[in-house]
C-alpha positions in Angstrom: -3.3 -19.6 -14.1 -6.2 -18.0 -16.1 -9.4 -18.6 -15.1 -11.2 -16.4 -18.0 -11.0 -14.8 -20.8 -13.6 -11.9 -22.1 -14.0 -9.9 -24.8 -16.1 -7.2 -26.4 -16.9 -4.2 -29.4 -19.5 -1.8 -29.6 -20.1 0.6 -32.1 -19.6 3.8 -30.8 -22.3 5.6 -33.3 -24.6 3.1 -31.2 -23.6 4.0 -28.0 -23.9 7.6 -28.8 -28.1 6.6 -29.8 -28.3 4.7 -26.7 -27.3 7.4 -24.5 -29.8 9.9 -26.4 -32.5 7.1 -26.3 -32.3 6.4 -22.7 -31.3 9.4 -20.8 -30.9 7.0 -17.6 -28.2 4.8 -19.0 -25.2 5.9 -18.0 -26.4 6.0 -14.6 -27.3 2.3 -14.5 -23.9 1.5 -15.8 -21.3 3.8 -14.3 -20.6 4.1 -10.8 -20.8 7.6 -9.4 -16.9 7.9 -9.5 -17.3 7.0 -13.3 -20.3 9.5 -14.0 -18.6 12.3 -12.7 -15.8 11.6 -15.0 -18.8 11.0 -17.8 -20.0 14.5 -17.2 -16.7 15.9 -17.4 -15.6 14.1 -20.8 -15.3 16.2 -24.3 -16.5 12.8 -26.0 -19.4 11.2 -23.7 -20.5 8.7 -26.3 -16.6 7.3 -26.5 -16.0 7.5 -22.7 -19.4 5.6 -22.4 -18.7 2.9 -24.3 -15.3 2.3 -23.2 -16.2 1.6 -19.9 -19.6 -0.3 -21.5 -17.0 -2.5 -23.2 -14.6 -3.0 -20.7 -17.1 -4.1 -17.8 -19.0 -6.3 -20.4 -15.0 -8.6 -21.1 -15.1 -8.5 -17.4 -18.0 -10.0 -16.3 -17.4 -12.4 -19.4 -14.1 -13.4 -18.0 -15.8 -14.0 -14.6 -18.1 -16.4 -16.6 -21.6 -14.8 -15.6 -22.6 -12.2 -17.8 -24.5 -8.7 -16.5 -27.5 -10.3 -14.7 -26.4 -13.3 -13.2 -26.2 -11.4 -9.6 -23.1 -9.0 -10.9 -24.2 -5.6 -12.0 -23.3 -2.6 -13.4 -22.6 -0.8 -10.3 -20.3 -4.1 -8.9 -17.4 -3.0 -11.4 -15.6 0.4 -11.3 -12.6 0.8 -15.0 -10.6 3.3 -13.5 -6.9 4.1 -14.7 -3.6 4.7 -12.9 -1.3 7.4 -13.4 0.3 5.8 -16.6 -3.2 5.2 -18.2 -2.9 1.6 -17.4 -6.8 0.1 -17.3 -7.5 -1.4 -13.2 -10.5 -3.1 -12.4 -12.4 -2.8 -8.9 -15.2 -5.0 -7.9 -17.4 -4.8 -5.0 -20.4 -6.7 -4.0 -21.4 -10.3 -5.5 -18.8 -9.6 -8.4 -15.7 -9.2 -5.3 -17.3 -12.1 -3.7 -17.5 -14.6 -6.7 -13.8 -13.0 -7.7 -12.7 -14.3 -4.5 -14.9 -17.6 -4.6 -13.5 -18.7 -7.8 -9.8 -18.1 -6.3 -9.1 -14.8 -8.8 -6.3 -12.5 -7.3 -5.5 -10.4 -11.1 -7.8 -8.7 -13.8 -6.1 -7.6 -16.5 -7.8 -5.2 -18.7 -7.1 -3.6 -22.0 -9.2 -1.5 -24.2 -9.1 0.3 -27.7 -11.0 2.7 -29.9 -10.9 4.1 -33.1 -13.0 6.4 -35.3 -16.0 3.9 -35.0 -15.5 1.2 -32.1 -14.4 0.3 -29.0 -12.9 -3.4 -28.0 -12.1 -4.3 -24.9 -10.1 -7.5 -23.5 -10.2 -8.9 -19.6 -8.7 -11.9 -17.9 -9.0 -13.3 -15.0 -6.1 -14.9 -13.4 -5.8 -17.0 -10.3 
């Protein structure tokens, strides 16, 4: 059964200014797993707002938004071998997951020349 359903887009070009803005950014969002892969990436901006997007339709799908007790560093967008999106949570965002009776997260993402969207749903 789903529980949630989230989506999101950003504008890459405005990721790309965000990350120049505010030098601390991807810090506050990625997990260190995710930054070292951020510091290895040819395309920064596009990685950055790929996983931006992606943990933004998650925390949508769980219903709470970034803020209401989930943050950044509670969700990890890693891939498997295949390239297939996976979704890790940890702290309150594992503990509401498993509150709210939600065993799957399916996650898909896209970009193109000038965004990113990214799907999630929750499934119990």
């Amino acid at each position: 059964m789903i529980y949630g359903l989230g989506v999101d887009i950003i504008q890459i070009s405005r990721m790309q200014k965000a990350l120049i803005r505010t030098p601390g950014l991807a810090k506050r969002v990625l997990t260190e797993a995710e930054y070292q892969l951020f510091l290895q990436s040819r395309h920064p901006e596009r990685f950055m707002a790929k996983r931006f997007a992606a943990k933004e339709a998650v925390v949508k799908a769980l219903g709470t938004g970034i803020g209401q007790g989930v943050g950044w560093q509670q969700l990890q967008i890693d891939k498997n071998a295949l390239g297939k999106p996976l979704v890790t949570l940890n702290g309150y965002a594992q503990t509401l997951s498993d509150e709210l009776n939600i065993r799957y997260w399916h996650l898909s993402y896209t970009d193109e020349k000038a965004y990113v969207v990214a799907m999630a749903i929750a499934e119990s």
